[in-house]
C-alpha atoms as an extended CHARMM CRD file, in Angstrom:
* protein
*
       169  EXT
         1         1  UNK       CA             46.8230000000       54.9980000000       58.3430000000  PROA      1               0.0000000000
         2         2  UNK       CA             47.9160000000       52.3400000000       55.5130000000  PROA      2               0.0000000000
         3         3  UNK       CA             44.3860000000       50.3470000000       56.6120000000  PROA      3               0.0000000000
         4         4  UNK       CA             42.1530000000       53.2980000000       56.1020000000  PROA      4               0.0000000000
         5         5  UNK       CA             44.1510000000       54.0360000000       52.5550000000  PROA      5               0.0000000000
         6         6  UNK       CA             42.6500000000       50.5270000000       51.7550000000  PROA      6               0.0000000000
         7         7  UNK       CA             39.6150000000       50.6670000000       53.2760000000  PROA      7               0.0000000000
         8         8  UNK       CA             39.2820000000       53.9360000000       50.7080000000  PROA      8               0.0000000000
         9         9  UNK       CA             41.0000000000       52.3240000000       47.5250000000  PROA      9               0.0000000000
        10        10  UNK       CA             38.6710000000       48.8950000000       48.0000000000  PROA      10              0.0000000000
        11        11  UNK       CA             35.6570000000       51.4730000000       48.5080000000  PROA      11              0.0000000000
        12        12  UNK       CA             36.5670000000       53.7540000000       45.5060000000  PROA      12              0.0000000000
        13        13  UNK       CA             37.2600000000       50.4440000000       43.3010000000  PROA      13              0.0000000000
        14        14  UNK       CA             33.6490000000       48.5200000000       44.4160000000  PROA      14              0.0000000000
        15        15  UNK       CA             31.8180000000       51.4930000000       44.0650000000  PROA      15              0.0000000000
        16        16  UNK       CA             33.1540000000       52.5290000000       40.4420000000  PROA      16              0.0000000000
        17        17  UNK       CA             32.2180000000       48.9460000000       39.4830000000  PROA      17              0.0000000000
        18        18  UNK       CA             29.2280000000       48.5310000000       40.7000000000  PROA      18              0.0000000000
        19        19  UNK       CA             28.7610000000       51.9850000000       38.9720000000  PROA      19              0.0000000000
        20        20  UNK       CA             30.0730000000       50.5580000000       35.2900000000  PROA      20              0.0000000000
        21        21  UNK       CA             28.0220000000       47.4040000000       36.1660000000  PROA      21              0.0000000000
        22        22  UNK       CA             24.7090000000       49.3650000000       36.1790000000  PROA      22              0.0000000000
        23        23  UNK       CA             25.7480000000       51.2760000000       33.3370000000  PROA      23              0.0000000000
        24        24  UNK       CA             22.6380000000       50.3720000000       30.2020000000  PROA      24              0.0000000000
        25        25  UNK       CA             23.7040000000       47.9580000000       27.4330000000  PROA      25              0.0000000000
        26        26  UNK       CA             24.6490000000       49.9620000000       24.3170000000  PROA      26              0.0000000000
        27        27  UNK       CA             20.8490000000       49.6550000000       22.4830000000  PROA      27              0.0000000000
        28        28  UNK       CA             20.4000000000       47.0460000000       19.3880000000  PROA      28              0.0000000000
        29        29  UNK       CA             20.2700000000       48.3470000000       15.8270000000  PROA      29              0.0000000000
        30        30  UNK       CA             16.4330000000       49.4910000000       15.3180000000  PROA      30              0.0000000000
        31        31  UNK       CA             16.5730000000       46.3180000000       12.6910000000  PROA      31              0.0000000000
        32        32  UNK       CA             17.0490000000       43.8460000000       15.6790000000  PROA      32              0.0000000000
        33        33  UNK       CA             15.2450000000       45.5650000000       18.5630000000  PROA      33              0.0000000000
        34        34  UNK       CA             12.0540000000       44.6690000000       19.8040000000  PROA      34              0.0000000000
        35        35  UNK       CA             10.5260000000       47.5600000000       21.5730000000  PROA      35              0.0000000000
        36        36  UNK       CA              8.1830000000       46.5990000000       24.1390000000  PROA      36              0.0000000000
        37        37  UNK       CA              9.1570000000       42.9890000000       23.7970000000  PROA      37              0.0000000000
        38        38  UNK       CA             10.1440000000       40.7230000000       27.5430000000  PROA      38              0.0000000000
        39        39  UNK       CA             12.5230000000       39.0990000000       27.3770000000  PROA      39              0.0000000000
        40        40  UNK       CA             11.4200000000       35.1400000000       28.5620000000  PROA      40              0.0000000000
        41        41  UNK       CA             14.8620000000       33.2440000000       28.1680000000  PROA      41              0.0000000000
        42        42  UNK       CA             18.5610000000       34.1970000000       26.3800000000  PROA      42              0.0000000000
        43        43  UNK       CA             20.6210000000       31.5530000000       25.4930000000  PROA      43              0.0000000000
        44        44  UNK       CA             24.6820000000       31.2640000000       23.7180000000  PROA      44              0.0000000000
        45        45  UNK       CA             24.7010000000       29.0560000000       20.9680000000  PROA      45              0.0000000000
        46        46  UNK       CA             27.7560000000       27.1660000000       19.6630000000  PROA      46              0.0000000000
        47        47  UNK       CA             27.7460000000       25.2760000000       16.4820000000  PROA      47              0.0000000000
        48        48  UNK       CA             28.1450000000       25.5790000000       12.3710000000  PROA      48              0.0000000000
        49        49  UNK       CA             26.6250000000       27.5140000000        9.2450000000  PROA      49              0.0000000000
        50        50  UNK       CA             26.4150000000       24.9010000000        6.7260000000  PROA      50              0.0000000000
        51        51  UNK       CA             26.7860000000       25.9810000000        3.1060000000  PROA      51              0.0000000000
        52        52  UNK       CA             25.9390000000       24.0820000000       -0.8090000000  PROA      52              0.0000000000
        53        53  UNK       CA             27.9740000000       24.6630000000       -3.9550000000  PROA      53              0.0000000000
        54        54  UNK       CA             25.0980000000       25.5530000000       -6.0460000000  PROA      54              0.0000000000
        55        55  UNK       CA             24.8060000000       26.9720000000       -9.3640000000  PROA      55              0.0000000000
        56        56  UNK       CA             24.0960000000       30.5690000000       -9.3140000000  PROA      56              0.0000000000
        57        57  UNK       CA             22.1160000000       32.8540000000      -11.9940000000  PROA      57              0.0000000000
        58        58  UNK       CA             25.2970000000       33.3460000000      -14.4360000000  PROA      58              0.0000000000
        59        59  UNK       CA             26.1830000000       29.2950000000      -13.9480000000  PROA      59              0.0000000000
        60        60  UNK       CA             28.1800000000       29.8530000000      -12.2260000000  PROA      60              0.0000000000
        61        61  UNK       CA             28.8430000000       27.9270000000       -8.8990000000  PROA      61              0.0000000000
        62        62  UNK       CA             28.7470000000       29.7080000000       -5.7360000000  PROA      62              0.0000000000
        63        63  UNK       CA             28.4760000000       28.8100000000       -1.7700000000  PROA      63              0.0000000000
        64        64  UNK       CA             24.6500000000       28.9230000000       -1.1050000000  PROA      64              0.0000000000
        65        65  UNK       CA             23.8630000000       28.8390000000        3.3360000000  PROA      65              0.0000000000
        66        66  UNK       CA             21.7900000000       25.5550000000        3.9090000000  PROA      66              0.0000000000
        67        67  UNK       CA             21.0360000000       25.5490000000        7.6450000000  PROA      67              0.0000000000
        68        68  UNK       CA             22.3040000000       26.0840000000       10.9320000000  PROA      68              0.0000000000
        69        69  UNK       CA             23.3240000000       23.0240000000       13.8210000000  PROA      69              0.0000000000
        70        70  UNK       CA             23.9110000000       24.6180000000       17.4600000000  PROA      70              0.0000000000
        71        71  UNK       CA             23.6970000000       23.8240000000       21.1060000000  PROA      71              0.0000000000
        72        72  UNK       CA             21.6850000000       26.2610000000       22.7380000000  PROA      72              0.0000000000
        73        73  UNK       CA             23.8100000000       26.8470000000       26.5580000000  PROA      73              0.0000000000
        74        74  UNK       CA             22.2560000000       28.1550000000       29.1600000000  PROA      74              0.0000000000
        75        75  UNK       CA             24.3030000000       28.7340000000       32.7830000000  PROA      75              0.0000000000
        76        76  UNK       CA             26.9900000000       26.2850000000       31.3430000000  PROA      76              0.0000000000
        77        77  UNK       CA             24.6360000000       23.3880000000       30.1800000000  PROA      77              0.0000000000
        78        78  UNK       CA             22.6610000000       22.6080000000       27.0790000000  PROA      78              0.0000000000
        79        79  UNK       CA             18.9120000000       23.4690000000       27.3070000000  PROA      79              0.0000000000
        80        80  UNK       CA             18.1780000000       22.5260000000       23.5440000000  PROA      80              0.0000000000
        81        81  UNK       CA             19.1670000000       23.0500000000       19.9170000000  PROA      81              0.0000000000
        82        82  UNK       CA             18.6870000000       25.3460000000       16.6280000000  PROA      82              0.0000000000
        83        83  UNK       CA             18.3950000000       23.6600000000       13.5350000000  PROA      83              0.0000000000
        84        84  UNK       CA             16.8890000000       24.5690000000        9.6350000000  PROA      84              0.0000000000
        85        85  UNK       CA             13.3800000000       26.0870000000        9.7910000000  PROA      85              0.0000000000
        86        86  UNK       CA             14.7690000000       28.2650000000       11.3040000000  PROA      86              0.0000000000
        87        87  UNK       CA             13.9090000000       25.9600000000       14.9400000000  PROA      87              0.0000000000
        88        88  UNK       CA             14.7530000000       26.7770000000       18.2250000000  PROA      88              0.0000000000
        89        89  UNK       CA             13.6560000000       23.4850000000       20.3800000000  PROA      89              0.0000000000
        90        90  UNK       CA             13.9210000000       23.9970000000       24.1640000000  PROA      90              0.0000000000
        91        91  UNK       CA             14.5220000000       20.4830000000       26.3930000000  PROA      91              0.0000000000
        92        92  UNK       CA             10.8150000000       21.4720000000       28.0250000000  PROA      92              0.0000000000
        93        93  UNK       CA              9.4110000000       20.2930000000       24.3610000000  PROA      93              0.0000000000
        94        94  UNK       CA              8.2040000000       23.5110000000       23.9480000000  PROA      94              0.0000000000
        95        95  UNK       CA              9.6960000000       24.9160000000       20.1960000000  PROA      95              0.0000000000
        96        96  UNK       CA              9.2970000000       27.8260000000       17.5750000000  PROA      96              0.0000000000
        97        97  UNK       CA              9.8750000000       28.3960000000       14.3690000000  PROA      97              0.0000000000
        98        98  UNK       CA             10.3020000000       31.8020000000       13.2950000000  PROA      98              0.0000000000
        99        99  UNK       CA             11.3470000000       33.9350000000        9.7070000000  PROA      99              0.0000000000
       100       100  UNK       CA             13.3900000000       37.0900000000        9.5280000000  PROA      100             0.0000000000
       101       101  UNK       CA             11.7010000000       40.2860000000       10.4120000000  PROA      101             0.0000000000
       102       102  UNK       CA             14.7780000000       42.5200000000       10.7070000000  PROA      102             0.0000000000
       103       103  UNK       CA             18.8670000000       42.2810000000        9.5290000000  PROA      103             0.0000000000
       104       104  UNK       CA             21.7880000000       44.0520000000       10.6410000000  PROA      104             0.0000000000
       105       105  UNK       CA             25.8550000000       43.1430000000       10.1170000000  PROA      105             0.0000000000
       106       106  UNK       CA             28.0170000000       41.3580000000       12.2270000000  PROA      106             0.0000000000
       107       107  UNK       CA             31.0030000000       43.1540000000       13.8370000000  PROA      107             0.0000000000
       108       108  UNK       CA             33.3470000000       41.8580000000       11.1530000000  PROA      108             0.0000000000
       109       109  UNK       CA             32.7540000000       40.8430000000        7.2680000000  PROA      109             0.0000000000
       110       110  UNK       CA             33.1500000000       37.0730000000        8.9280000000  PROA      110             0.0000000000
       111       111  UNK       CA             30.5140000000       37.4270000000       11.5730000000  PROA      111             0.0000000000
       112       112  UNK       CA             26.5520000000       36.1540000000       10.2340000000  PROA      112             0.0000000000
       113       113  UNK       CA             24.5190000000       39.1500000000       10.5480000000  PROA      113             0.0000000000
       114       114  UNK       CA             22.4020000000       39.9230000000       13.6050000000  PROA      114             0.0000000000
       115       115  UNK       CA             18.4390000000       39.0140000000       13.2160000000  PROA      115             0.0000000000
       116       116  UNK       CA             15.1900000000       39.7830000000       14.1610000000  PROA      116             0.0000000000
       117       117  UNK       CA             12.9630000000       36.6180000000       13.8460000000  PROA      117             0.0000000000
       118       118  UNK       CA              9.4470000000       37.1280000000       14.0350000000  PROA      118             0.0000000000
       119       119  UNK       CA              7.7770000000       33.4260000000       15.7090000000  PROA      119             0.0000000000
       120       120  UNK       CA              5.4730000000       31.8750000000       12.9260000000  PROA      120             0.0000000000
       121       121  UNK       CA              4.8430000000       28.2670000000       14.6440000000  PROA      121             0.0000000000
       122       122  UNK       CA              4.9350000000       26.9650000000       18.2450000000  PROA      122             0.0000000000
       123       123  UNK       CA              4.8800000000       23.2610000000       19.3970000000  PROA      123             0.0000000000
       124       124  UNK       CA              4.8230000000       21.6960000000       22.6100000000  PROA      124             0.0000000000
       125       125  UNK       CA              4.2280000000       23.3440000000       26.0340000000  PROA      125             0.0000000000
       126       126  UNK       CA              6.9730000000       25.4280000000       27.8720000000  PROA      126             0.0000000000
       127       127  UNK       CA              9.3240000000       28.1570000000       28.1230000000  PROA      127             0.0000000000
       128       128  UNK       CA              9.1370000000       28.6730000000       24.6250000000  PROA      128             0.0000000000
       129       129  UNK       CA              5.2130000000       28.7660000000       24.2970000000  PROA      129             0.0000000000
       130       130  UNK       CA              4.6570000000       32.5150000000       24.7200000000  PROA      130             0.0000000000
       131       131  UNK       CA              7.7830000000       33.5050000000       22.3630000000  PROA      131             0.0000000000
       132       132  UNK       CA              7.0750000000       36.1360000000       19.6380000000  PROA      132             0.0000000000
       133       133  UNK       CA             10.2940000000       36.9560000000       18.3440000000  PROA      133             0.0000000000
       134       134  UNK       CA             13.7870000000       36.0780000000       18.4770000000  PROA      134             0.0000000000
       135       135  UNK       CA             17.1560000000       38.1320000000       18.1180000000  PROA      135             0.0000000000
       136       136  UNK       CA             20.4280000000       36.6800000000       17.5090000000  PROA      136             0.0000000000
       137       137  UNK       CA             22.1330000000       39.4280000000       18.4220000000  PROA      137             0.0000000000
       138       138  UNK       CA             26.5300000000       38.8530000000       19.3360000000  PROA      138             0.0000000000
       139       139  UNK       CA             27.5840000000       36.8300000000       16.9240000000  PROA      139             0.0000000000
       140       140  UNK       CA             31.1260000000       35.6310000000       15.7660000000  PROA      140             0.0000000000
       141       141  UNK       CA             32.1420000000       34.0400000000       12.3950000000  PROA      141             0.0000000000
       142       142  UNK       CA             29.6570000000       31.5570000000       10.1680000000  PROA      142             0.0000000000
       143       143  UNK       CA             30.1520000000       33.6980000000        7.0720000000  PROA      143             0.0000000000
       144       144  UNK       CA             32.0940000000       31.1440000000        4.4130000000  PROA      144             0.0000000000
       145       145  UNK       CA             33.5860000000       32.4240000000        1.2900000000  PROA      145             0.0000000000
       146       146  UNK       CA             35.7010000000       30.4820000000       -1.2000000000  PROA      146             0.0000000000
       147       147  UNK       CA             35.4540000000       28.9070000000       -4.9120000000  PROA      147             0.0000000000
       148       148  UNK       CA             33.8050000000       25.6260000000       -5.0750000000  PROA      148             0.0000000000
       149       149  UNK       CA             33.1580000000       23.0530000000       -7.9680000000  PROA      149             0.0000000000
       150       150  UNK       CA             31.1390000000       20.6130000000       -7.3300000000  PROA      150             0.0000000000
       151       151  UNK       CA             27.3080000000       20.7740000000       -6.7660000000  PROA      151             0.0000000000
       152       152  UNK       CA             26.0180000000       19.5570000000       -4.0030000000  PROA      152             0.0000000000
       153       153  UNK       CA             29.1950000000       19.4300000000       -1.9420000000  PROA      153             0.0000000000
       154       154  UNK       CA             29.1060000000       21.0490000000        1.6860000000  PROA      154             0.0000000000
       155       155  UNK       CA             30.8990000000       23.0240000000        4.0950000000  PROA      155             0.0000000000
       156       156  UNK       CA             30.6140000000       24.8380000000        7.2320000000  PROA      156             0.0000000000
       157       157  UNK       CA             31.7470000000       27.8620000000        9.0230000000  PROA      157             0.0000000000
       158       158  UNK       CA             32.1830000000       27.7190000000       13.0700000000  PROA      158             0.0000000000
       159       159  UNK       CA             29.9080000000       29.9990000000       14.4740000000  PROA      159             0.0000000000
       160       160  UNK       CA             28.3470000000       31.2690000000       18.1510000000  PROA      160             0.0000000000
       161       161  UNK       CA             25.3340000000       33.6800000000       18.9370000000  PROA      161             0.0000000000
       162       162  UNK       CA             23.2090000000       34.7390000000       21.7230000000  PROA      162             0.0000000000
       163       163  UNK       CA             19.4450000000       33.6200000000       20.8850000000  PROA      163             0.0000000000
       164       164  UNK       CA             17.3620000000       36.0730000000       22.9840000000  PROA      164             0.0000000000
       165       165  UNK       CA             13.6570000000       35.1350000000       23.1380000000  PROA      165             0.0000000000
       166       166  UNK       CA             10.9380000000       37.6380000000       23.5630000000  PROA      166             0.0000000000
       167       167  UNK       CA              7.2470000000       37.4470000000       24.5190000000  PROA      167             0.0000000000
       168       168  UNK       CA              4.7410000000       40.8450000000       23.5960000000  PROA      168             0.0000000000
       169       169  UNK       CA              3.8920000000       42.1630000000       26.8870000000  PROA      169             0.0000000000
């Protein structure tokens, strides 16, 4: 009797999470989504938002964002990096750079905003030829506050992302 009790408990318990498993992903903010759109790779990115003291309208000086540095992972290893542009370079060659189509907040005042990137260039030959838009969509701090006082000087803010690239059917 105790065997078929967990026969029936390790049934119930695959079958409820194979149920949550196929269960849809919430759906993206209309600002990020890409209706339509195929997805050709997705990628986590680790790495920094880098911010200038610049002067600001009033004279003041305020943190200005300069560019972003991250390692684009892909099943535990790096496949290529995201740099100012904004570029996404693939280790293929193939690269695009793209300009923001679409904005929606982060989870938290310290999380960079999700985007929708709409592709404007493409280099090389690869995975990233046929890319028309990107989403960085998951994302977790980046976002620096704080006085500063000198112009010029720099900072950055720790930062990851999923990159998801997306090819028009």
């Amino acid at each position: 009797m105790a065997l078929v009790r967990a026969v029936a408990l390790a049934s119930f318990l695959l079958t409820g999470s194979a149920a949550l498993a196929a269960d849809p992903l919430p759906p993206l903010p209309n600002a990020v989504a890409a209706p339509g759109e195929i997805p050709v790779l997705s990628v986590h990115a680790e790495g920094v938002q880098v911010y200038e003291c610049k002067p600001v309208t009033d004279g003041k000086l305020a943190w200005s964002f300069r560019e972003p540095v991250a390692t684009l992972i892909a099943d535990g290893r790096t496949v290529g990096r995201h740099y100012a542009g904004p570029n996404w370079e693939h280790v293929d060659g193939s690269a695009v750079t793209a300009r923001t189509a679409g904005t929606a907040p982060g989870a938290t005042p310290a999380d960079i905003p999700w985007l929708k990137l709409e592709v404007i260039s493409h280099r090389g030959n690869g995975l990233l030829s046929s890319v028309a838009t990107v989403q960085r969509i998951n994302t977790s701090g980046g976002e620096f506050n704080g006085s500063c006082d000198k112009v010029g000087a720099l900072k950055s803010a720790a930062y990851s992302a999923d990159y998801v690239f997306l090819r028009r059917d």
